[in-house]
Backbone as CSV, one residue per row, in Angstrom:
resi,resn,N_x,N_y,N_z,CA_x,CA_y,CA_z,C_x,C_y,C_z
1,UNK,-51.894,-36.657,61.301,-52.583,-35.680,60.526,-51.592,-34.670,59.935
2,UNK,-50.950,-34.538,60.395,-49.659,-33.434,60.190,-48.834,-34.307,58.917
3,UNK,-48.679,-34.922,58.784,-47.915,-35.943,57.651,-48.910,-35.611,56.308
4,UNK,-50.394,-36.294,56.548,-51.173,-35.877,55.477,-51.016,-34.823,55.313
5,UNK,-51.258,-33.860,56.127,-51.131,-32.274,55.323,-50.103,-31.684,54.653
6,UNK,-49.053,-32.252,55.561,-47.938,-32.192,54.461,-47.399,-32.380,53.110
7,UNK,-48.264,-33.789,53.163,-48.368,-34.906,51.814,-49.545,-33.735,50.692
8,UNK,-50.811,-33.139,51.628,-51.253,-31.905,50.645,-50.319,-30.642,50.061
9,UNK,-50.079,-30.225,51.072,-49.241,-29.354,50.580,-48.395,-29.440,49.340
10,UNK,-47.164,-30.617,49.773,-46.492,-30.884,48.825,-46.986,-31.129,47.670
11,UNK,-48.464,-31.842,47.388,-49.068,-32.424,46.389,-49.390,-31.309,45.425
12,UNK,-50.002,-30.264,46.143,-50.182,-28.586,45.519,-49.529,-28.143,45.071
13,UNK,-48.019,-28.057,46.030,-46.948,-26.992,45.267,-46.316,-28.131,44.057
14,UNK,-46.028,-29.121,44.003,-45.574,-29.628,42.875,-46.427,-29.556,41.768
15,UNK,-48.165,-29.822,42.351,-48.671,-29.863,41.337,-48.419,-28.518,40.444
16,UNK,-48.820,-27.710,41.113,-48.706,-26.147,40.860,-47.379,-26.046,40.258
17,UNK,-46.616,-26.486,40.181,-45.307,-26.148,39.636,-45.249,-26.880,38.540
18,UNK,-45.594,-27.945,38.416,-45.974,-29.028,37.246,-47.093,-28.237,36.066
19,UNK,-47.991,-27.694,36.870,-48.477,-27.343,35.811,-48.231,-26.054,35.006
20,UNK,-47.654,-25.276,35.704,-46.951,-23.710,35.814,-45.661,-24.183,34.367
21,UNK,-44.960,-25.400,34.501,-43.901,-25.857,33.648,-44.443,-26.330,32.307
22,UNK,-45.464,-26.922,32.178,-46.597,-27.104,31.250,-47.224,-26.849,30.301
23,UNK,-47.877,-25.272,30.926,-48.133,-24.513,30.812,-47.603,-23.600,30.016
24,UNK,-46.075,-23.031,30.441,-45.259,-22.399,29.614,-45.093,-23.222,28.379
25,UNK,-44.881,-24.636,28.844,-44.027,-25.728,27.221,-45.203,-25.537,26.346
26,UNK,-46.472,-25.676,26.695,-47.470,-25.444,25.433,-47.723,-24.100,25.138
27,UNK,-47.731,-22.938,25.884,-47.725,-21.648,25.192,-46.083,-21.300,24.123
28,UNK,-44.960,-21.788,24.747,-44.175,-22.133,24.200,-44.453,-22.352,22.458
29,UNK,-44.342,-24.121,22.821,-44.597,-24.538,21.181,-46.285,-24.025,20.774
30,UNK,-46.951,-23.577,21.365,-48.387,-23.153,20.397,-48.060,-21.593,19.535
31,UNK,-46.592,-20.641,20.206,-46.429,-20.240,19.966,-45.323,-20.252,18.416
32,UNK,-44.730,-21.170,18.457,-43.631,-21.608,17.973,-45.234,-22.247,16.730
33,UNK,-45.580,-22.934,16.854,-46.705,-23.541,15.940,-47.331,-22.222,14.488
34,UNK,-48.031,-21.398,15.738,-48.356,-20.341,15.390,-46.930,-19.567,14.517
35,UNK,-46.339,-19.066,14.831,-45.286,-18.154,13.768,-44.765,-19.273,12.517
36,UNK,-44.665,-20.536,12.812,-44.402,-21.531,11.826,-45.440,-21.356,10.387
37,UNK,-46.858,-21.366,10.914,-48.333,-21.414,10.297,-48.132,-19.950,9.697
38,UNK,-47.679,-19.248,10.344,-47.907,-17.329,9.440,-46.888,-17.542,8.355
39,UNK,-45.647,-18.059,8.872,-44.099,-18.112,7.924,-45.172,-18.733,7.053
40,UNK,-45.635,-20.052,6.615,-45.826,-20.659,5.557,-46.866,-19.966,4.934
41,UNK,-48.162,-18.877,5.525,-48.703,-18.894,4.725,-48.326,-17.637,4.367
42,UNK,-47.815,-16.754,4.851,-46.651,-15.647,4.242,-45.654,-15.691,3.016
43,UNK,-45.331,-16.733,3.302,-44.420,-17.433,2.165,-45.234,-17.429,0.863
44,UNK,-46.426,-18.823,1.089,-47.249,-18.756,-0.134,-47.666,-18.111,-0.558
45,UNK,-48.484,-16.719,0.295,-49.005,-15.443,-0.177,-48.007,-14.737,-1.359
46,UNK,-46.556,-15.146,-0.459,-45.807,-14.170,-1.867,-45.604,-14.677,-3.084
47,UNK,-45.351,-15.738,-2.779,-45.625,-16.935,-4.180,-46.553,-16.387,-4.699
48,UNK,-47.933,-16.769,-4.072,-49.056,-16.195,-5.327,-49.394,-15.090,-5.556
49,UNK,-48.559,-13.977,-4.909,-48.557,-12.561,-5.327,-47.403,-12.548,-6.826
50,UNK,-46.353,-13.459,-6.571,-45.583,-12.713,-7.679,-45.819,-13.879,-8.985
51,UNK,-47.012,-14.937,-8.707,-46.879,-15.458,-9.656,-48.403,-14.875,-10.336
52,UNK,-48.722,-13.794,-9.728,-50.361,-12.905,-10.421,-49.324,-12.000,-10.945
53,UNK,-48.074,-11.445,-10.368,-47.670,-10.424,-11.056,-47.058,-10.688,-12.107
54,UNK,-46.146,-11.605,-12.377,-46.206,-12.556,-13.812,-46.897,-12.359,-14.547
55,UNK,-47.903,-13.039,-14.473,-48.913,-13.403,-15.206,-49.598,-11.922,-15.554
56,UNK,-49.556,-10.591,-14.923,-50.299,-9.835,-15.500,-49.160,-9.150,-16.150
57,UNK,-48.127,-9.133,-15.872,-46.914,-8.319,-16.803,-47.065,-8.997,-18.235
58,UNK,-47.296,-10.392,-18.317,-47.307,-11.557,-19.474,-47.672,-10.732,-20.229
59,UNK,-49.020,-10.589,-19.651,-50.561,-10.424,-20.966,-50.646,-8.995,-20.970
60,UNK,-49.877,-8.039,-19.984,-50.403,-6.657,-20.584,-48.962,-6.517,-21.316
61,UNK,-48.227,-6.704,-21.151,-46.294,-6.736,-22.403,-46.645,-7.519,-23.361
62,UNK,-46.474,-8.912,-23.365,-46.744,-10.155,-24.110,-47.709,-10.573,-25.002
63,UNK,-48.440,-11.273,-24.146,-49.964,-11.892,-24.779,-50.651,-11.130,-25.168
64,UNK,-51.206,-9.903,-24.753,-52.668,-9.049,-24.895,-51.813,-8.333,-26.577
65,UNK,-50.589,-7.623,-26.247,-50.141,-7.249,-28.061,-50.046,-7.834,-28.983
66,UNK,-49.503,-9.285,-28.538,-49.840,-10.290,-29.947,-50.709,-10.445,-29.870
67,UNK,-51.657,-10.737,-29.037,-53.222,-11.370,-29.359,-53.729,-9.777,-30.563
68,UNK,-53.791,-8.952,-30.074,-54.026,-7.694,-31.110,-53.529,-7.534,-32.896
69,UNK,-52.259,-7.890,-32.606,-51.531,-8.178,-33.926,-51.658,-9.195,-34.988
70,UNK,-52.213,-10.149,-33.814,-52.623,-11.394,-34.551,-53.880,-11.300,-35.310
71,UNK,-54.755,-10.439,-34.257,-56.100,-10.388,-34.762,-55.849,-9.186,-35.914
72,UNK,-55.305,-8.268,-35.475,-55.149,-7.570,-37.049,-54.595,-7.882,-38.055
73,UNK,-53.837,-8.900,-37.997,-53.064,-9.402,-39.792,-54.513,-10.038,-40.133
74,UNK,-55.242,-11.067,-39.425,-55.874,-11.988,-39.805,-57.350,-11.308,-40.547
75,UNK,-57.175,-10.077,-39.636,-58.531,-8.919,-40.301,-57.979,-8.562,-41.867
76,UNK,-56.766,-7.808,-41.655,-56.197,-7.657,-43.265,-56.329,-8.763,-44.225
77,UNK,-56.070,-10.166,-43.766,-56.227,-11.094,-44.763,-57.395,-11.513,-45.148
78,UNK,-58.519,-11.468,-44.067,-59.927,-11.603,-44.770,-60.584,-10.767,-45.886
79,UNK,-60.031,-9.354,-45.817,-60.137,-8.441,-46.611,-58.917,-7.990,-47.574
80,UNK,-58.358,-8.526,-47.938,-57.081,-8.596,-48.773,-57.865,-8.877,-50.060
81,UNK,-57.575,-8.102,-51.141,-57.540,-8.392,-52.760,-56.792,-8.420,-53.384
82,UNK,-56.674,-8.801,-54.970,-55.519,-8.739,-55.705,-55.079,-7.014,-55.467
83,UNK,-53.561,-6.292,-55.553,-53.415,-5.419,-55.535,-53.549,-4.834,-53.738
84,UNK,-53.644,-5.290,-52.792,-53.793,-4.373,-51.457,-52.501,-4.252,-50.963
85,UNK,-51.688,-3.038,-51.532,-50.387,-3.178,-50.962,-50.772,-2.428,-49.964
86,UNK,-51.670,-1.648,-49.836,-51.402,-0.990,-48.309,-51.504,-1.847,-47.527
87,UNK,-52.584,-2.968,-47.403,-52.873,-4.051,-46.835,-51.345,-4.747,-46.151
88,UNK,-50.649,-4.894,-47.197,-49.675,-5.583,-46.880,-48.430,-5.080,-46.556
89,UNK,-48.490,-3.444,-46.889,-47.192,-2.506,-46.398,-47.302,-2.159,-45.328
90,UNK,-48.687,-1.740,-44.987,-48.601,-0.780,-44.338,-49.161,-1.932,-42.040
91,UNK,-50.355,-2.559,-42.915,-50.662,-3.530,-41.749,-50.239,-4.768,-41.697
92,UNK,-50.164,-5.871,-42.714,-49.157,-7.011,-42.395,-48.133,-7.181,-42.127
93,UNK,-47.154,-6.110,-42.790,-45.853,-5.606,-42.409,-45.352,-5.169,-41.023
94,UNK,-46.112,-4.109,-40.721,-45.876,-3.555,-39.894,-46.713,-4.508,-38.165
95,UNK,-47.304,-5.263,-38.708,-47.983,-6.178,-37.116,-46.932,-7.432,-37.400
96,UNK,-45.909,-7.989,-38.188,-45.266,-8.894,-38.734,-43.643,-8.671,-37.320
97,UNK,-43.419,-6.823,-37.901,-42.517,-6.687,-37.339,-42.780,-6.477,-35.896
98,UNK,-44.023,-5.936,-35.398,-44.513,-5.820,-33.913,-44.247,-7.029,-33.773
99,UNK,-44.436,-8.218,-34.317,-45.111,-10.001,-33.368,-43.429,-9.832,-33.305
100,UNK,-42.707,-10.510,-34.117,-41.207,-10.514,-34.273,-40.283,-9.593,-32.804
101,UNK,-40.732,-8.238,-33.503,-39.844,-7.331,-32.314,-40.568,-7.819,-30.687
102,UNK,-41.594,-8.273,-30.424,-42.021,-8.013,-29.209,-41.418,-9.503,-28.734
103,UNK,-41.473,-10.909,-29.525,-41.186,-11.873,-29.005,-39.750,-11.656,-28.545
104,UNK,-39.113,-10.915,-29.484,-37.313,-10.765,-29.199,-37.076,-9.753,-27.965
105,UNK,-37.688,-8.922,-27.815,-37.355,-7.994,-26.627,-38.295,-8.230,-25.453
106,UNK,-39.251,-8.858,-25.080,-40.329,-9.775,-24.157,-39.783,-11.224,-24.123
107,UNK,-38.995,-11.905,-24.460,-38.217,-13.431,-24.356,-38.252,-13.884,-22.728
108,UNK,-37.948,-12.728,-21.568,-37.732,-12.854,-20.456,-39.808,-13.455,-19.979
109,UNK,-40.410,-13.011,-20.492,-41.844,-13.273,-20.486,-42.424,-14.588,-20.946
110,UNK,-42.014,-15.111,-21.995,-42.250,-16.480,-22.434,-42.493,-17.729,-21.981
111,UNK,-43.407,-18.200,-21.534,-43.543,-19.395,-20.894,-42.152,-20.455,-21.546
112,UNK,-42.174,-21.554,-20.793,-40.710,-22.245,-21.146,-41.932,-23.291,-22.882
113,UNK,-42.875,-23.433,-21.952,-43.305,-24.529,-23.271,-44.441,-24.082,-24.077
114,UNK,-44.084,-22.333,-24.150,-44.090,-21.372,-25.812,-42.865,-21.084,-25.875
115,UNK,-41.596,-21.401,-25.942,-40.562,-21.068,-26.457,-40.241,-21.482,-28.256
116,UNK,-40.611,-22.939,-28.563,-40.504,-23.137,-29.471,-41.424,-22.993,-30.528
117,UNK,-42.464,-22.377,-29.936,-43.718,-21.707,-30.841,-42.979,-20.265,-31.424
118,UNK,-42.725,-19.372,-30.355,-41.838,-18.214,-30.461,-40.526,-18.549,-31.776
119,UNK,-39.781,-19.545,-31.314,-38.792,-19.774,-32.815,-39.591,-19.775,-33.411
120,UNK,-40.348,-20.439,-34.348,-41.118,-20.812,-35.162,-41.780,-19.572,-35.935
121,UNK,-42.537,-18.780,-34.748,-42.655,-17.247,-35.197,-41.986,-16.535,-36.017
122,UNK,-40.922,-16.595,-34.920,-39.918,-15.390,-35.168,-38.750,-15.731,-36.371
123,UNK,-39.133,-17.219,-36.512,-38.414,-17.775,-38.141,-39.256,-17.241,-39.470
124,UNK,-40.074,-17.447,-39.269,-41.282,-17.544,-40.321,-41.043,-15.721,-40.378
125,UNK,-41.411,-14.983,-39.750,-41.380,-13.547,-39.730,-40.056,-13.155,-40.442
126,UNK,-38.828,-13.412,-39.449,-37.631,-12.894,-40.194,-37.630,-13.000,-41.755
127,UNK,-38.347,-14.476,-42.269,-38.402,-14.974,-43.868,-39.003,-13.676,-44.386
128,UNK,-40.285,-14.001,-44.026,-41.626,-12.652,-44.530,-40.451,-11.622,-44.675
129,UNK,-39.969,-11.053,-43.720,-39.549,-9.945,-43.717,-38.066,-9.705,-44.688
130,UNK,-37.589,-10.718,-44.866,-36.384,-10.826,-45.875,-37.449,-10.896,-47.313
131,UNK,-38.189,-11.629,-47.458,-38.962,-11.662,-48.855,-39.508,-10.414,-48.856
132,UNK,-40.297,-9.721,-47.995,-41.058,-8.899,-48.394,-39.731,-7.331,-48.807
133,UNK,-38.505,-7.443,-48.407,-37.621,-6.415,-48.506,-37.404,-6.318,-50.314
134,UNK,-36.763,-8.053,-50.304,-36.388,-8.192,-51.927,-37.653,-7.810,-53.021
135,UNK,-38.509,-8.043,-52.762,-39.542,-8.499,-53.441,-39.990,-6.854,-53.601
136,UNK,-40.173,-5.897,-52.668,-40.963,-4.654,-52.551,-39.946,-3.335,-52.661
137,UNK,-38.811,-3.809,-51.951,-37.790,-3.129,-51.693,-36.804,-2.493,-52.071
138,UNK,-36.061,-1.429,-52.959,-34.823,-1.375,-53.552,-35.078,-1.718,-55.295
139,UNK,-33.609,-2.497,-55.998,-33.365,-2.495,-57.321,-34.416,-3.849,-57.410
140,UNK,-35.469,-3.761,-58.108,-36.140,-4.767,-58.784,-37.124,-4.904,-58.164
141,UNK,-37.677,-3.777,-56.806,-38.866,-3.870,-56.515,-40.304,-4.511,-57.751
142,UNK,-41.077,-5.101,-56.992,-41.954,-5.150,-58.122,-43.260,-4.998,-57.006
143,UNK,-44.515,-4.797,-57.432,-45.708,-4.719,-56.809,-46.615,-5.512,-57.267
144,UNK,-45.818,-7.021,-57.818,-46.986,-8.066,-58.425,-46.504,-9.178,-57.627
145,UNK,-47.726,-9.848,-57.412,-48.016,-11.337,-56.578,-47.888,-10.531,-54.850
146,UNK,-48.142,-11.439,-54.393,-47.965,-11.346,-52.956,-46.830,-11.954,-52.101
147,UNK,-46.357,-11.534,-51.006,-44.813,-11.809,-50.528,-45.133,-13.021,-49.542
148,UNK,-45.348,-14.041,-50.114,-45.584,-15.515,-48.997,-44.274,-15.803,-49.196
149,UNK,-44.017,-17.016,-48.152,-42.502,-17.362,-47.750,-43.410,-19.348,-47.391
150,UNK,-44.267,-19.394,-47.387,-44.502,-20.611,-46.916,-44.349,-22.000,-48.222
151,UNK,-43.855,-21.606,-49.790,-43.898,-22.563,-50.604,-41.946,-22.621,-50.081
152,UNK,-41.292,-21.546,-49.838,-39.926,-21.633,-49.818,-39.700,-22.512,-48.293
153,UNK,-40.603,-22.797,-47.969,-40.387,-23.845,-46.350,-40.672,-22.700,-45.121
154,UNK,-40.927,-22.207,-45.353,-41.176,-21.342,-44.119,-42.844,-20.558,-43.896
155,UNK,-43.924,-21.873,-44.056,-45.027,-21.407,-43.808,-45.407,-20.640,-42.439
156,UNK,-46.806,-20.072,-42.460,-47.001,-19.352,-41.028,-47.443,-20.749,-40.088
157,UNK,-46.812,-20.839,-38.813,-46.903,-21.368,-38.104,-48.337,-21.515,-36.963
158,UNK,-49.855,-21.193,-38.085,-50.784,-21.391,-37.016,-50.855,-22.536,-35.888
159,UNK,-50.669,-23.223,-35.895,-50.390,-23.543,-34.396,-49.908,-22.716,-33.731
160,UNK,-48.633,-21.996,-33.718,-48.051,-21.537,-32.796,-48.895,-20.382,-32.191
161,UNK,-49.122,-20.010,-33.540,-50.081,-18.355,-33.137,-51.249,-18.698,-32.348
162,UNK,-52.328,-20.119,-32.432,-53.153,-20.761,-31.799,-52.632,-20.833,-30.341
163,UNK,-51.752,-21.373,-29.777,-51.289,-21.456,-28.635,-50.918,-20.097,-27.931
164,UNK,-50.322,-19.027,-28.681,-50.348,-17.958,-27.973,-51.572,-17.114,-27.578
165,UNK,-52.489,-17.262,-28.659,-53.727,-16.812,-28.529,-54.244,-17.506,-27.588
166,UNK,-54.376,-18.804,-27.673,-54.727,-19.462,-25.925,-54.506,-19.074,-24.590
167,UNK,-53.130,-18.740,-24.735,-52.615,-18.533,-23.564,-53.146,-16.998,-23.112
168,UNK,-53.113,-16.047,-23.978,-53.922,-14.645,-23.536,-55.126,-15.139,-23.472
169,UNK,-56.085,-15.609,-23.927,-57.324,-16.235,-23.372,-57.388,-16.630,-22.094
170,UNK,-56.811,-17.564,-21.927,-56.776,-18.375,-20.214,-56.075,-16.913,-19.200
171,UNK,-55.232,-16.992,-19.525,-54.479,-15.433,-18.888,-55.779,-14.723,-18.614
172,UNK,-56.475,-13.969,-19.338,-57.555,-12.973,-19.170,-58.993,-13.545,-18.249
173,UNK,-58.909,-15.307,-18.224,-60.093,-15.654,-17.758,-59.462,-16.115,-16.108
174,UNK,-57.876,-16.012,-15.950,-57.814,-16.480,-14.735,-57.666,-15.525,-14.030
175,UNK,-56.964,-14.267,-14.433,-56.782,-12.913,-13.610,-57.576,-11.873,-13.843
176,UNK,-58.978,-11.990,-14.389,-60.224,-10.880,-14.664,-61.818,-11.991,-14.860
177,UNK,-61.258,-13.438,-15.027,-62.815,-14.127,-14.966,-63.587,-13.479,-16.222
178,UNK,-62.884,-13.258,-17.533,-63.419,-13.163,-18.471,-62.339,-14.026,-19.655
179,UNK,-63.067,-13.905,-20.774,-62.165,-14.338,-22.122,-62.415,-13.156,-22.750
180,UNK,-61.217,-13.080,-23.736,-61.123,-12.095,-25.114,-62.442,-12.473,-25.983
């Protein structure tokens, strides 16, 4: 009888020690599990914190002023007559050089695949803006016809302006759940 009890004993304290060793290894790695699971979703959190903050620097620098500029040349041109130089001095001109200046100093903002919409822009504009100098400007100003650049190869690039206007659209419906 003394043997069996022994054989208990021993059976206890190993067990007890077995499970005591166990015990620790799974609080261990559940712990190790756990800080793994926070790291990653810590991680992603910042991901999708700085890719909302992107995206709202975009459209309140970027997108939301051209989308404005855009919509105001396009207002001037619906209402444009023979003779509207203010039309064209004062608001095509001047939202011509906003689209232009903002793509060149906002560049760091640009999605990679609106970059070549942006050339395209900012080609077509520089033209406008070289025609509209000669044409309005200095020795031989004149204030007849209108200052297009698109028969000399350098039409306005609606597409491009379409795609930027998209993109402040989607922009406004993914970070406010509305459209322009």
């Amino acid at each position: 009888m003394d043997r069996f009890a022994d054989l208990v004993i021993a059976a206890v304290i190993s067990g007890g020690v077995v499970s005591t060793v166990v015990s620790f290894l799974f609080t261990r790695r559940s712990a190790e599990l756990k800080s793994a699971i926070e790291n990653q979703f810590k991680e992603q959190f910042e991901i999708a914190r700085s890719h909302r903050a992107y995206k709202e620097r975009a459209l309140e620098e970027l997108f939301g002023p051209l989308f404005m500029s855009f919509d105001r040349t396009r207002r001037a041109f619906d209402r444009w007559k023979p003779g509207s130089l203010f039309l064209e001095a004062e608001v095509v001109r001047t939202a011509n050089l906003q689209v232009r200046d903002l793509l060149l100093a906002k560049g760091h903002l640009i999605p990679p695949d609106l970059l070549d919409d942006a050339g395209r822009l900012i080609e077509h504009y520089d033209r406008w803006l070289e025609a509209y100098d000669q044409q309005r400007v200095g020795p031989g100003a004149s204030d007849k016809g209108y200052v297009f650049v698109g028969p000399a190869g350098f039409p306005f690039p609606r597409g491009a302006e379409q795609r930027f206007t998209d993109r402040c659209r989607a922009l406004l419906a993914e970070l406010y759940h509305h459209a322009a």
